[in-house]
C-alpha positions in Angstrom: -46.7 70.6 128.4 -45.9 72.7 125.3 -43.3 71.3 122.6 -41.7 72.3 119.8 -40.1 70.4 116.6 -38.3 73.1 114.4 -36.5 71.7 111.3 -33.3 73.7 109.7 -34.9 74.6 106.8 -37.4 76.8 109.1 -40.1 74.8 109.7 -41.7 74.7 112.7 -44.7 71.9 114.4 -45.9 73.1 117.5 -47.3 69.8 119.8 -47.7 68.3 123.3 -44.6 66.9 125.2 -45.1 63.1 126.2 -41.9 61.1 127.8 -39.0 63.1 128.9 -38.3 66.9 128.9 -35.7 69.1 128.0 -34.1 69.6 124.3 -32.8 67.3 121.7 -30.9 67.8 118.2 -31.0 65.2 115.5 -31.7 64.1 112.0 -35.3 64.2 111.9 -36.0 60.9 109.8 -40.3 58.8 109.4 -40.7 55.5 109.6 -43.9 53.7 108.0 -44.8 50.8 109.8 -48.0 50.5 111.0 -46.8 48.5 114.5 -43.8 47.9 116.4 -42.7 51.3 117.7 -40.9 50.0 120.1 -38.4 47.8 117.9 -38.4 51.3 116.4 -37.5 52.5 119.4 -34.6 49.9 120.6 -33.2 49.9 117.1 -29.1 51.5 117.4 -29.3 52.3 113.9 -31.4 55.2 115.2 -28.7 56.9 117.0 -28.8 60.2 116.2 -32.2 60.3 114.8 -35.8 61.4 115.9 -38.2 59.5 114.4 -41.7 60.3 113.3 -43.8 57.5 113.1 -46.2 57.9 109.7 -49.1 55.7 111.7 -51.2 58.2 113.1 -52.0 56.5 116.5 -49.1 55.2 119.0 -48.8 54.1 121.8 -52.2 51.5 121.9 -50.5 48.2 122.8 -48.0 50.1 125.4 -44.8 48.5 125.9 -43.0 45.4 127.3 -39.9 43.3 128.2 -39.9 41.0 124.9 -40.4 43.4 122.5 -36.7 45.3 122.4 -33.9 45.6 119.9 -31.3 46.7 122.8 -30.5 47.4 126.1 -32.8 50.5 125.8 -34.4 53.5 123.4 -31.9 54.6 121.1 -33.6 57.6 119.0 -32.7 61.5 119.8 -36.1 61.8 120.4 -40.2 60.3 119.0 -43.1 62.5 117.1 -46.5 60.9 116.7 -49.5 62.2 115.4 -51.8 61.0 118.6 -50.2 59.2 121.3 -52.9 56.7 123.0 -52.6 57.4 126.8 -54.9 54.1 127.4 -52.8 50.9 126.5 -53.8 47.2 126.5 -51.8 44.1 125.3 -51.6 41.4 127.8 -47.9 41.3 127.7 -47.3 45.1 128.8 -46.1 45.8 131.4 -45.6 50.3 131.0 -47.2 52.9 129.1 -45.2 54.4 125.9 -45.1 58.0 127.8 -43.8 56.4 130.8 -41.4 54.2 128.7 -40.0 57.4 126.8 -39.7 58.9 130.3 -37.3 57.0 132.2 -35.0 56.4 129.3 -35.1 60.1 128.9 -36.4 60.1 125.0 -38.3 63.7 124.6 -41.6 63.0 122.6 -44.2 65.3 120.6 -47.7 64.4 119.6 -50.0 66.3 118.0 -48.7 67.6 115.2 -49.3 66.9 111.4 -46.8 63.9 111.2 -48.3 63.7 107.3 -47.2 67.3 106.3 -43.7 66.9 108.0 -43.5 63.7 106.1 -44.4 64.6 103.3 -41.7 67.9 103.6 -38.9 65.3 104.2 -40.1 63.8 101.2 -40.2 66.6 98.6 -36.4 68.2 100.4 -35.4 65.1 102.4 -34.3 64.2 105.4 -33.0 67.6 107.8 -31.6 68.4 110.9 -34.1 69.2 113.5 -34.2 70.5 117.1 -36.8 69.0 119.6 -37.7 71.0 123.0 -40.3 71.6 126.0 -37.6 74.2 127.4 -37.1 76.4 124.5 -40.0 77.5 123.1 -38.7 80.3 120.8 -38.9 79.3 117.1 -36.0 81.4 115.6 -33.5 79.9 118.6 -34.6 75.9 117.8 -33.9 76.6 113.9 -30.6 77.8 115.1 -29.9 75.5 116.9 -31.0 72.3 114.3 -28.7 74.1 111.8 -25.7 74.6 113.8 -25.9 70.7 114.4 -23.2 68.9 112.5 -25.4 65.9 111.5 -24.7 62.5 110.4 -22.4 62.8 107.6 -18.2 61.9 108.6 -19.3 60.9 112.3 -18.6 57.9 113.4 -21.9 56.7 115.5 -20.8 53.0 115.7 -18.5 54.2 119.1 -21.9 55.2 120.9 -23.7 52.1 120.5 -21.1 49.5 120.5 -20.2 47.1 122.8 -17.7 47.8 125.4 -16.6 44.5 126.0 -17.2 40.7 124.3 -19.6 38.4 125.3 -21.3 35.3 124.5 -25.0 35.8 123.2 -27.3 33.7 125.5 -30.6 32.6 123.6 -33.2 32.4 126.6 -36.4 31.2 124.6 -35.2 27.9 123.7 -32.3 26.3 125.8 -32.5 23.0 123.8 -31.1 24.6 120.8 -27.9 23.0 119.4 -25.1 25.2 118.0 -23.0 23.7 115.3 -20.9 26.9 114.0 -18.9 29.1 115.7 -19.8 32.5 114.7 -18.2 35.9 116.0 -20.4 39.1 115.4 -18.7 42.8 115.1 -21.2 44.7 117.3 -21.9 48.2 115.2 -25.2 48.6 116.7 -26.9 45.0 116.3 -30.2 43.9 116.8 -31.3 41.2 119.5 -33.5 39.6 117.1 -30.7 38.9 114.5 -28.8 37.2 117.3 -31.8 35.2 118.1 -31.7 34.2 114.6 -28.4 33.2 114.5 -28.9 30.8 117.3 -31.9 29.6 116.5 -29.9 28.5 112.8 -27.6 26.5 115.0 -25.2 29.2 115.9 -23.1 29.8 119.1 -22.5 33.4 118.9 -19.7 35.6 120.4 -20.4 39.5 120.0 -17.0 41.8 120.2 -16.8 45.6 119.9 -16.3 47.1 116.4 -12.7 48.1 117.0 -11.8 44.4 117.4 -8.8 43.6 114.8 -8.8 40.6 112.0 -6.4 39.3 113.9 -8.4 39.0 117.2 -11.1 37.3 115.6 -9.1 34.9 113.6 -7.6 33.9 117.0 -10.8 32.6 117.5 -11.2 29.9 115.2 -14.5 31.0 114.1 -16.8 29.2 111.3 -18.3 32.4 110.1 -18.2 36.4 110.6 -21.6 38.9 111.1 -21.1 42.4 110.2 -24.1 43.7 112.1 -26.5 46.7 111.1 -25.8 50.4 112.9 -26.1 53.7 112.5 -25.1 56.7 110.6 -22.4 57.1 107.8 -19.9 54.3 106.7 -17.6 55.9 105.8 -16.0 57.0 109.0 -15.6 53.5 110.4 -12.8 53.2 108.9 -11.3 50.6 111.4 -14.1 48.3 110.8 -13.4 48.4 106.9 -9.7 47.8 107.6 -11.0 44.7 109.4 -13.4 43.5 107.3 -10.6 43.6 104.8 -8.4 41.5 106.9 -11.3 38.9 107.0 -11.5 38.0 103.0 -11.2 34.8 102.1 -10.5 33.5 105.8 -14.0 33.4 106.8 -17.4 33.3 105.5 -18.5 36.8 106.1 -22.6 38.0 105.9 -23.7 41.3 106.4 -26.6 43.1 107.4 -27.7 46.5 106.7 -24.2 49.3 108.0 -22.2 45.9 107.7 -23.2 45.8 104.0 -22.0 49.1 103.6 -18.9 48.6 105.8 -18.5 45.6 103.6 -19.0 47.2 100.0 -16.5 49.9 100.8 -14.1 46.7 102.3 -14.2 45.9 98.6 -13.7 48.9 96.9 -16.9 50.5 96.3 -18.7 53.7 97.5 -21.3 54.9 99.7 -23.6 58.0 99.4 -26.8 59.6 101.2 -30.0 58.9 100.5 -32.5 61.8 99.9 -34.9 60.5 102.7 -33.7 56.8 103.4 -35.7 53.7 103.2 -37.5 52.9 106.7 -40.8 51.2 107.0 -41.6 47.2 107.2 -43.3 47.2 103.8 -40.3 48.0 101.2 -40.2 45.6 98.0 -37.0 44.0 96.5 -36.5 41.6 93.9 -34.4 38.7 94.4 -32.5 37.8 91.0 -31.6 33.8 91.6 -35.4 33.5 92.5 -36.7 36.1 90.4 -39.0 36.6 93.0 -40.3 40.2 95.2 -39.8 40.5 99.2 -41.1 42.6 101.3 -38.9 43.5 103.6 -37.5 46.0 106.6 -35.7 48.6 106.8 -33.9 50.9 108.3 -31.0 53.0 106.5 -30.4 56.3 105.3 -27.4 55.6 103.1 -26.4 53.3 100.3 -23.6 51.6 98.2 -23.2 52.6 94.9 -23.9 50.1 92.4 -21.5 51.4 90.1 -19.1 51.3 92.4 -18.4 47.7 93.1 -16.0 45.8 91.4 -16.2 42.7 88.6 -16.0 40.5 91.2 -19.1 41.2 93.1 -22.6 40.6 91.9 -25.6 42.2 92.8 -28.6 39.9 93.9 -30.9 42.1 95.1 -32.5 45.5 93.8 -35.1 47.8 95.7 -38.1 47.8 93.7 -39.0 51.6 94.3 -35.9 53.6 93.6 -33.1 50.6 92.4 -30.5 51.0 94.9 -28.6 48.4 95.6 -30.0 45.8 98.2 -28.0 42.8 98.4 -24.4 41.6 96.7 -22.0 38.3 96.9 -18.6 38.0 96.4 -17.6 35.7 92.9 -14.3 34.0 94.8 -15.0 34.2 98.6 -18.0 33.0 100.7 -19.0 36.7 101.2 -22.5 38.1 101.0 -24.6 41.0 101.9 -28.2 42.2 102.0 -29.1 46.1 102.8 -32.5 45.3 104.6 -33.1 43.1 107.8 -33.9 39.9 107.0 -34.4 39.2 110.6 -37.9 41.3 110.5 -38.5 42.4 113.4 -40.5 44.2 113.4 -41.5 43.6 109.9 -42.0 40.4 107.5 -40.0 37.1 107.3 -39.7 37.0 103.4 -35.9 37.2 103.5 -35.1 35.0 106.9 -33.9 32.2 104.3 -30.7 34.4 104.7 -29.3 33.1 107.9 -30.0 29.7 106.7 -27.8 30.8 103.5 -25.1 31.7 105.9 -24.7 28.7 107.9 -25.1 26.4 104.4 -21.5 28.5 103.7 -20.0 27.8 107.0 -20.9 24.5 106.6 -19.4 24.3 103.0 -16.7 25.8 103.8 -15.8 23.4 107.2 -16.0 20.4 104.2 -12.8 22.1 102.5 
């Protein structure tokens, strides 16, 4: 089946339809790792995206139980050069096409992923409508321009957590959690919870409306302000929290609960021209002085000359100098931009989590 991917500026890739049909709007974003598309996939800080995958084949190792980030796909909608109809891993279970197509993601293949990438790159990152129903060029532009896109909406209500739970760790049930950790769900990963547990952690996740108050209540021994999607600076009820929070619990965030966290202490956000995704982004590390390669996923960014005196930067990325990583002078507060939990990607930066539970357990001495 015929598909179309028309981009606001006018630009339209004609393809093949694989997953779902029907029509989609979204920011149309490229991500450039080589592997794990479906981590890709599962990741919530995709919410209103559609990713195009810079690899040129997808879809060769199909898709399985293990390898998710979330209940389910979370992207607007997947382009791909060539998708691989044959599969074989000896862990999957469903092709990629029939993946797509009962979580109702619309997918296009066969278009030239490395001239729309390299278009986002020169104008950046654009609104985009994806369809197998409408097939008219002029109306898909229309409609990828009368999208309202990411900027001032708040994306953190549609992948949330209704309710609290505790985070079971299946893998290893012999693990022993020492600290007491509550997580403020804005779209987290599985694989950071697994981290947490596996660094000794019994974690509770609560919804990202969930007050200071309410999580002081529980006596926790740390806080994790989880990655998600979109702009910051709408979740304002999160930042009022995260204010609350200071200097009553070790805080660490990852990725949208750095930014949450840099506006918490008076800094600023903006967009970035075409984001940083891929498993293969550099940053230095200025208490080792070393370079990590790391994941990520993020389309906006704290201003560096923003933040206060009393936060210091500790890491930079190495191909435009954004800001990356900060820590708090007084409290036991710290952040990183990228996802140390790697997954998928490297696991140059999982000393983090360790870094978090030496805090909780500095602090627990005082």
């Amino acid at each position: 089946m015929k598909a179309i991917l028309a981009l606001a500026d006018g630009t339209v890739f004609e393809g093949e339809q694989f997953g779902a049909t029907g029509e989609t709007v979204g920011e149309v974003v490229f991500n450039t790792s080589m592997t794990g598309y479906q981590e890709v996939l599962t990741d919530p800080s995709y919410k209103g995206q559609i990713v195009t995958m810079t690899y040129p084949l997808i879809g060769n190792y199909g898709c399985n139980e293990d390898d998710v980030e979330s209940i389910g796909p979370q992207v607007e909608g997947f382009v791909v050069r060539e998708y691989s109809a044959y599969y074989s891993n000896w862990r999957s279970k469903w092709s990629l096409d029939a993946y797509l197509a009962d979580h109702d993601i619309i997918g296009i293949q066969g278009i030239d992923t490395r001239a729309l990438t390299r278009r986002l790159r020169v104008h950046g990152v654009m609104n985009g409508c994806l369809s197998t129903e409408d097939l008219n060029p002029e109306s898909l532009i229309a409609k990828a321009k009368a999208w309202h896109g990411l900027v001032g909406w708040d994306l953190v209500q549609r992948v949330t957590c209704p309710n609290p739970y505790a985070w079971q760790y299946q893998e290893n049930s012999e693990v022993n959690s020492k600290y007491r950790v509550v997580a403020l769900d804005f779209g987290i990963k599985y694989n950071i919870l697994r981290q947490l547990t596996e660094h000794g952690c019994e974690v509770q996740v609560v919804p990202a409306k969930t007050t200071a108050e309410e999580i002081l209540a529980a006596e926790p021994d740390g806080v994790f302000l989880s990655n998600g999607p979109g702009d910051p600076m709408p979740v304002g009820y999160a930042i009022e929290t995260i204010q609350g929070l200071m200097g009553k619990a070790p805080l660490f965030g990852i990725c949208l609960g750095h930014q949450l966290l840099g506006l918490a202490l008076g800094g600023k956000t903006f967009k970035l021209k075409f984001g940083h995704r891929g498993a293969n982004q550099p940053v230095k590390h200025f208490e080792t002085d070393r370079v990590e390669i790391t994941s990520q996923n993020h389309g906006f960014c704290v201003d560096i000359d923003s933040l206060p005196n009393s936060v210091d930067v500790t890491h930079i990325n190495l191909n435009d100098d954004t800001l990356e990583g900060i820590q708090h002078r007084e409290y036991p507060i710290f952040s990183v931009q990228y996802h140390p939990e790697a997954s998928p990607g490297p696991h140059d930066a999982s000393y983090l989590f360790s870094r978090f539970t030496e805090m909780m357990e500095e602090e627990s001495r005082q």
